[in-house]
C-alpha positions in Angstrom: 0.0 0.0 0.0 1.5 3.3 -1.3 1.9 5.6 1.7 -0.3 8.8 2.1 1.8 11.7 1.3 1.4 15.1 3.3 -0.4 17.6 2.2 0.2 21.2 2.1 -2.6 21.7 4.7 -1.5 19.4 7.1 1.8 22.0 7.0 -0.4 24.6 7.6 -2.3 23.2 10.2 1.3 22.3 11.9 2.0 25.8 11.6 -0.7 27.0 12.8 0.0 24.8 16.0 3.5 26.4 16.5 2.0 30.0 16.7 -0.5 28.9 19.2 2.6 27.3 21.7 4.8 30.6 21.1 2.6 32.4 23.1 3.2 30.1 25.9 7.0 30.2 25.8 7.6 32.6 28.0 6.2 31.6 31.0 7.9 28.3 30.8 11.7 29.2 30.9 13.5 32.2 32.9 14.2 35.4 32.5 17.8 35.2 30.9 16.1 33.9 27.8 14.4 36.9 27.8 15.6 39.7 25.2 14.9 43.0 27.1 18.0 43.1 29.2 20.3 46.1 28.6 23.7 44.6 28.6 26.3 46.6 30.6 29.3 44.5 29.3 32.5 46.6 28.7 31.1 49.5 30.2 29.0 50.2 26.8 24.9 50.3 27.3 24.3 47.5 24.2 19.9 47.9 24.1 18.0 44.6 23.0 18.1 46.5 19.5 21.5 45.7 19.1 22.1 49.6 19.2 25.3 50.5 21.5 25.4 53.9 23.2 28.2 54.9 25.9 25.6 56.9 28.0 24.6 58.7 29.8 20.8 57.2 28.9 17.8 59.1 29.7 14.8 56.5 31.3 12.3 56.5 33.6 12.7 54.1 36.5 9.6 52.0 36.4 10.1 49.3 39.4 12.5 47.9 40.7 13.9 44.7 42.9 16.5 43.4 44.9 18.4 40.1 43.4 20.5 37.5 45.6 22.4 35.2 43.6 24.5 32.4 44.9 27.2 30.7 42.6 29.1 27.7 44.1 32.5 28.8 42.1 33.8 32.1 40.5 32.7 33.3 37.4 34.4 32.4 34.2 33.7 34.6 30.8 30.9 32.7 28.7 29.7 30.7 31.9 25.6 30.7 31.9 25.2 27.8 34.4 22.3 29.3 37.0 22.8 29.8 40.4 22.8 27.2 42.7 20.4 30.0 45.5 18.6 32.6 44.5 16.3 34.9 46.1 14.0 38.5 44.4 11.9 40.5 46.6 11.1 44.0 47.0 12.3 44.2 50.8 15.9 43.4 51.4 15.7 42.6 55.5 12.6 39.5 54.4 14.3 38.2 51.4 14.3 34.2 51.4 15.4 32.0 48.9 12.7 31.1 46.1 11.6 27.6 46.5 12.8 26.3 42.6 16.9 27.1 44.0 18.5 23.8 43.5 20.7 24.1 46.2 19.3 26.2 49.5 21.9 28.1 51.3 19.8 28.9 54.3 16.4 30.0 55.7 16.5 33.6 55.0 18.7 35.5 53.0 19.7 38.2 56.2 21.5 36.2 58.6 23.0 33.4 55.7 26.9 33.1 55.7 27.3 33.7 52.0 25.9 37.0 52.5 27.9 38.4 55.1 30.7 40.9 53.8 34.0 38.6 54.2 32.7 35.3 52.9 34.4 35.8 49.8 37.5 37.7 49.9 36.4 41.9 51.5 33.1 40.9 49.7 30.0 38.4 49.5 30.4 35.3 48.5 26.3 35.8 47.4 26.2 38.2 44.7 23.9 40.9 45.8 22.1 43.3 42.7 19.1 45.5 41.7 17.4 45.1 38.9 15.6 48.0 37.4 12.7 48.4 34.8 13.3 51.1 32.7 11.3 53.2 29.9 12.8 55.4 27.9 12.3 59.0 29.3 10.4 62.0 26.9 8.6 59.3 25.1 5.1 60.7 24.6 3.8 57.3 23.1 0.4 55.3 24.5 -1.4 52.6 24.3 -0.2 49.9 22.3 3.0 51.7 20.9 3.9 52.7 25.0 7.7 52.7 25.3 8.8 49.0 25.7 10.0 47.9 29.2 13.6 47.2 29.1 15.9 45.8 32.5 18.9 46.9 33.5 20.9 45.2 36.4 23.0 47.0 38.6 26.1 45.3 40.4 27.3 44.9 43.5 29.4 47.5 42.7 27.0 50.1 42.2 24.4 49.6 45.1 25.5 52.5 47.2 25.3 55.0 44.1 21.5 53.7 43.2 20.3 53.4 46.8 21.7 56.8 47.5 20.2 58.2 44.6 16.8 56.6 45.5 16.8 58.2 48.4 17.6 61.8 47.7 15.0 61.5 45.4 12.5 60.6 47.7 13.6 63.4 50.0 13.4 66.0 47.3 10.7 65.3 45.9 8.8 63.4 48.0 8.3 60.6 45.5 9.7 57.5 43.9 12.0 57.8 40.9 8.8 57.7 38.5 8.2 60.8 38.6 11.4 62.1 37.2 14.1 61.3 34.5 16.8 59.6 34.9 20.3 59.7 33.7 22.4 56.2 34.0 26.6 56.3 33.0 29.6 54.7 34.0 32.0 55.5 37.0 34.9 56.6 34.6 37.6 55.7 37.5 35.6 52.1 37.6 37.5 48.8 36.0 34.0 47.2 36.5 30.9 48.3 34.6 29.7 50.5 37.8 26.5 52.7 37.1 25.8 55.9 38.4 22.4 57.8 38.6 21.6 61.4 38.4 18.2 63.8 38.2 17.6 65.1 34.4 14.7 66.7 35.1 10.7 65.5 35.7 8.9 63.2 34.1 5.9 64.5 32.2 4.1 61.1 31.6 4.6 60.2 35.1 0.7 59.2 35.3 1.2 57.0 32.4 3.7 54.9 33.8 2.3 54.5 37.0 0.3 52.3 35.3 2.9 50.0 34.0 3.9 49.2 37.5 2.3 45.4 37.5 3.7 45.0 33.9 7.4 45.6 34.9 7.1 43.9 38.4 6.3 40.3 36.3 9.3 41.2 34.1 11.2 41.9 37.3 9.9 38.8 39.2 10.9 36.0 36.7 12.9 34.0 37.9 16.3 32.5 36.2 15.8 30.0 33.7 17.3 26.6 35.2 17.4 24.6 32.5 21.3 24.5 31.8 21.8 23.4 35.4 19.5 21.0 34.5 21.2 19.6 31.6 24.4 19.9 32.8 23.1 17.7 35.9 22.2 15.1 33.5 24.9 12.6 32.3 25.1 12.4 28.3 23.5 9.6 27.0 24.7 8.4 23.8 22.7 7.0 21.2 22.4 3.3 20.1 24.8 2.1 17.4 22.9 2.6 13.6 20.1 5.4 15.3 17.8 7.2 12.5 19.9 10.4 13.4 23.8 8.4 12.8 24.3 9.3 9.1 25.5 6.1 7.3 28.3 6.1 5.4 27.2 6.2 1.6 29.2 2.4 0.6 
């Protein structure tokens, strides 16, 4: 019996399958495959656009949260292996590591060894961060063309300049950084990539981006995608001897 050959429309219908599942990939894998991180790498700003600017950018500070990442070794260049704990939250002194970590350092991130200044050299042996959701600022834009939410992680490095900046804010103006512009560059004197924050001036559309405040917070909440821990967990198994996908040597 001849077998059936496929039809275009059985393509189609496959197709058609595939753009119904792509609007379920993100919420099944982590925020680094995400592509609306700002990369900070060599102390150029390099947007999800593939544009690179040297800074100072201009953005509006949507949300923001605090990060605690544990690695069990140092990190090497082109390294993408997960941490081992990890905690996000909004309130440094509560932090607690999410449930998904594979490896648990402790009850609560406040009183656990790994982040206490010393445990690793005159630092933290967990790598403390903030990540930030950011517009771009003077963007007049509603509805569905709004300015995209980007992120934009600031190292350990940096903490002091961003929570000091946060603050002075709020003193001056009685209000969170939405409400004004915000101009992000490089510590020149800095080997790392250390940002720095300063006032450009209010923000206009303020109201607008208020109410964009449970958008960015799911951005900023996502946790890191586990999956190459996962595989690299998992010894290789090779295939059996003449598999579909060996290629035979043509005789």
């Amino acid at each position: 019996m001849a077998k059936k050959q496929s039809t275009g429309t059985d393509l189609i219908n496959v197709d058609a399958e595939i753009e119904k599942e792509i609007a379920t990939i993100r919420s099944r894998i982590g925020a680094t495959a995400s592509n609306n991180l700002i990369s900070t790498k060599n102390k150029m700003f390099k947007l999800p656009n593939g544009i690179v600017h040297p800074g100072p950018l201009e953005v509006v500070i949507i949300e923001w949260v605090s990060k605690n990442f544990f690695y069990p070794r140092k990190f090497k260049e082109g390294d993408v292996t997960p941490p081992s704990c990890f905690a996000i939250g909004q309130d440094i002194e509560s932090m607690v590591p999410s449930t998904n970590s594979p490896d648990q350092q402790n009850g609560e991130c406040a009183s656990c060894a790994n982040n206490q200044f010393g445990s690793s050299g005159d630092g933290k042996a967990c790598k403390n961060m903030r990540t930030l959701a950011v517009i771009a600022a003077n963007d007049d834009t509603v509805g569905d063309d709004a300015p995209s939410i980007y992120l934009l992680n600031v190292s350990p490095t940096g903490l002091k300049r961003f929570d000091g900046y946060i603050d002075a804010i709020a003193a001056r103006f009685r209000s969170s950084p939405i409400k004004v512009i915000t101009h992000v560059s490089f510590v020149t004197d800095s080997d790392y990539p250390t940002l720095e924050f300063s006032y450009g001036g209010p923000n206009s559309n303020y109201k607008r981006d208020w109410n964009r405040r449970a958008e960015a917070l799911q951005l900023l909440q996502a946790e890191p995608n586990l999956t190459a821990r996962t595989a690299a967990a998992k010894p290789m198994v090779r295939p059996p001897k003449g598999a579909a996908f060996n290629k035979q040597k043509p005789k």
